[in-house]
C-alpha positions as CSV (number, residue, x, y, z in Angstrom):
1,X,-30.0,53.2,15.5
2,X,-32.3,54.6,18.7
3,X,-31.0,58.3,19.5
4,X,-30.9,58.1,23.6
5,X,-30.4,61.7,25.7
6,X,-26.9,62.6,25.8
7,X,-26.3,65.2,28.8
8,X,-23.1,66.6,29.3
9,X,-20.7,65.4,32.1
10,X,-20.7,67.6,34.8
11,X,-16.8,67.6,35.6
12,X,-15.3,66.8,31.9
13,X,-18.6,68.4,29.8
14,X,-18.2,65.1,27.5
15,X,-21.6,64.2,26.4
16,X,-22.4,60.9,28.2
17,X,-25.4,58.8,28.6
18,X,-27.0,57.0,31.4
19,X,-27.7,53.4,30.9
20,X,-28.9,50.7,33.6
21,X,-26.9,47.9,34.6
22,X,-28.5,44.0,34.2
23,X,-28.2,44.7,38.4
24,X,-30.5,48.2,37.8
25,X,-27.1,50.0,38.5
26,X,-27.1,53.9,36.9
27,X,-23.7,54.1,34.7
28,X,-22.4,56.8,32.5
29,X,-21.1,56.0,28.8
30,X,-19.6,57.5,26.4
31,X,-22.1,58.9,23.8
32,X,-20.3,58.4,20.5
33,X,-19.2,54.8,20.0
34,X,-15.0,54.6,20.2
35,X,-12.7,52.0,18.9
36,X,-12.2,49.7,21.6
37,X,-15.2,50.1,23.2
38,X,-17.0,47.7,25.1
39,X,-20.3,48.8,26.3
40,X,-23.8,48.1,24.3
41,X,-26.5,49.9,24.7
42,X,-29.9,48.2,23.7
43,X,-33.5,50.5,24.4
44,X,-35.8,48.7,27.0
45,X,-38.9,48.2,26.3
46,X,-41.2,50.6,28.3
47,X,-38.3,52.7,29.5
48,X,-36.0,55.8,27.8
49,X,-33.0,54.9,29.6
50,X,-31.4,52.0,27.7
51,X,-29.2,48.6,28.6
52,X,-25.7,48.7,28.9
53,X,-24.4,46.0,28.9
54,X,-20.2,45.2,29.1
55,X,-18.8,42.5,26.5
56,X,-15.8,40.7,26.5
57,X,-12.9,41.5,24.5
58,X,-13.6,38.2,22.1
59,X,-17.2,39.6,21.6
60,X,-16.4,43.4,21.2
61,X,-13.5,42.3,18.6
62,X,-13.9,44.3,15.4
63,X,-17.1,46.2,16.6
64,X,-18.0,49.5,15.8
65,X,-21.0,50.4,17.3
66,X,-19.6,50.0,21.5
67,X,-19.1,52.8,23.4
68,X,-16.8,53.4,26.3
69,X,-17.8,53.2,30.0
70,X,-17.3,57.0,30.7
71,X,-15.3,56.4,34.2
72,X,-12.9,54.8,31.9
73,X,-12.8,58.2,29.7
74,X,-13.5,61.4,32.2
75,X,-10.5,62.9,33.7
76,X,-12.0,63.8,36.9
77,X,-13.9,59.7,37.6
78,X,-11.7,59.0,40.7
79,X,-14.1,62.3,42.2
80,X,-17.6,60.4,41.4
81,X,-16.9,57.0,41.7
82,X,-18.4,55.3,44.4
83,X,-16.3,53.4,47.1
């Protein structure tokens, strides 16, 4: 497993880290992987910030190693989402 930077959220303090999109987009996940999560993170080659990318729920059935999207976990994500 690749150890990425986990910095904590600056409204919540969760630890989160920042993954790119396939669309290059910045997004902020959950460090430790949850039950029910959904995100995977792979490492890019050539870059420290890693993959995410968001499964279905048929493909993250039974997984253990997804994460959570953290604007689907941080009490104060209505403030820094984008409109």
């Amino acid at each position: 497993m690749t150890a990425w930077r986990a910095v904590p959220c600056r409204s919540c303090e969760a630890w989160v880290i920042w993954a790119a999109t396939a669309e290059g987009k910045r997004m902020p996940v959950d460090a430790r992987p949850a039950a029910g999560g959904t995100v995977q993170l792979q490492t890019r080659p050539g870059s420290k910030t890693p993959a995410a990318t968001v499964l279905d729920e048929a493909a993250a059935a039974g997984r253990v190693d997804l994460r959570k999207a953290h604007f689907a976990t941080c009490p104060d994500a209505d403030v820094w989402r984008r409109r």
